[in-house]
C-alpha positions as CSV (number, residue, x, y, z in Angstrom):
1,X,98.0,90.8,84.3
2,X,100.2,93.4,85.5
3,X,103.9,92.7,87.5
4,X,102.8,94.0,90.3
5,X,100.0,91.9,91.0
6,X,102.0,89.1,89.4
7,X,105.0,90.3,92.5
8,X,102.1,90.7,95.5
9,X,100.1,87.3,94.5
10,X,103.8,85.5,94.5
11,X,105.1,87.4,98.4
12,X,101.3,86.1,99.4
13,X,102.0,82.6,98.2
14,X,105.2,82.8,100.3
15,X,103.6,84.4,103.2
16,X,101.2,81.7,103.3
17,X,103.5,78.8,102.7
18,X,106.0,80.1,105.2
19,X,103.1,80.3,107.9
20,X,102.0,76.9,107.0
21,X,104.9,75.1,106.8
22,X,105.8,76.6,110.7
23,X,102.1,75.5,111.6
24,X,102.4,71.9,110.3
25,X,106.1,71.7,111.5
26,X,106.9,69.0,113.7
27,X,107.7,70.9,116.6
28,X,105.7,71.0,119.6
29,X,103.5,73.9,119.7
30,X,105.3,76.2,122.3
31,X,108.8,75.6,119.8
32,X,106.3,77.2,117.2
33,X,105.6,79.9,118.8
34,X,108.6,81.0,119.9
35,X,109.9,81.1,116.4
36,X,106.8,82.8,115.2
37,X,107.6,85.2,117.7
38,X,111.9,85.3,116.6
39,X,110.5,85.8,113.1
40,X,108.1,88.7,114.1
41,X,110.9,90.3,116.2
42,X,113.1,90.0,113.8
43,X,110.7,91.7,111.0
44,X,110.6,94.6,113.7
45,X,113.9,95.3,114.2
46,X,114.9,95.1,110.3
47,X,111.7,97.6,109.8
48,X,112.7,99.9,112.7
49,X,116.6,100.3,111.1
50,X,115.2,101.2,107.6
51,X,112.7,103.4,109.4
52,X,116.4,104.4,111.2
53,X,118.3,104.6,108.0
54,X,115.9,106.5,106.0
55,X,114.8,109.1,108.8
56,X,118.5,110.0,109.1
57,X,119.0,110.1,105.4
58,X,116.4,112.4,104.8
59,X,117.1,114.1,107.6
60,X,121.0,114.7,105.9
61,X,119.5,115.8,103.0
62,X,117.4,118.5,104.3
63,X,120.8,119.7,106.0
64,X,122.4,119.9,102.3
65,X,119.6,121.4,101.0
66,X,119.1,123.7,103.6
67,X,123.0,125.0,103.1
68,X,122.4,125.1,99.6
69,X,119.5,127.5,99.6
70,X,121.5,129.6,102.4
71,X,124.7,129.7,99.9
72,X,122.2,130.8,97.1
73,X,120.4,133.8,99.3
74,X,123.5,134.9,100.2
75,X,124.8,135.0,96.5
76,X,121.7,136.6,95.2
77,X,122.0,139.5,97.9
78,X,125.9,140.2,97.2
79,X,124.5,140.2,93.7
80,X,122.0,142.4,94.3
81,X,123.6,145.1,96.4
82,X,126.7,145.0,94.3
83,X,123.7,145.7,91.2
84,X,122.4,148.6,93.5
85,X,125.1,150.2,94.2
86,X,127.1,149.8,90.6
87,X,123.5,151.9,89.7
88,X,124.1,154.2,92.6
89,X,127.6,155.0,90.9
90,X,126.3,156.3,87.8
């Protein structure tokens, strides 16, 4: 059996034993739906900052890599017209 169906069988086992044990919890129903409803919130808004974090981070990296090839077109054309003109000289 590979890890990773090893790793998604055990998160299932803990989805569904987290979900039972709020179910079968000794609170009255409208307590266990309200923290249902924290936990689901609070999946959301951890989701929506990674979403965040990682949009901004690739969004910083594009920048960098944008510069870089900028830098390196503006290297290659000194280098190039200096090439031209060294020619031009002889």
């Amino acid at each position: 059996m590979s890890t990773a169906k090893v790793v998604s069988g055990v998160a299932a086992g803990l989805a569904i034993g987290t979900v039972l044990g709020i179910l079968f919890a000794p609170d009255k129903g409208s307590e266990t739906r309200n923290k249902i409803i924290d936990k689901k919130n609070n999946l959301v808004d951890k989701a929506k900052s990674k979403y965040n974090n990682l949009e901004s981070s690739l969004k910083n990296q594009f920048q960098n890599v944008k510069e870089n090839v900028k830098e390196e077109a503006t290297d290659l054309a000194e280098k190039a017209t200096a090439t031209v003109e060294k020619r031009n000289i002889y």
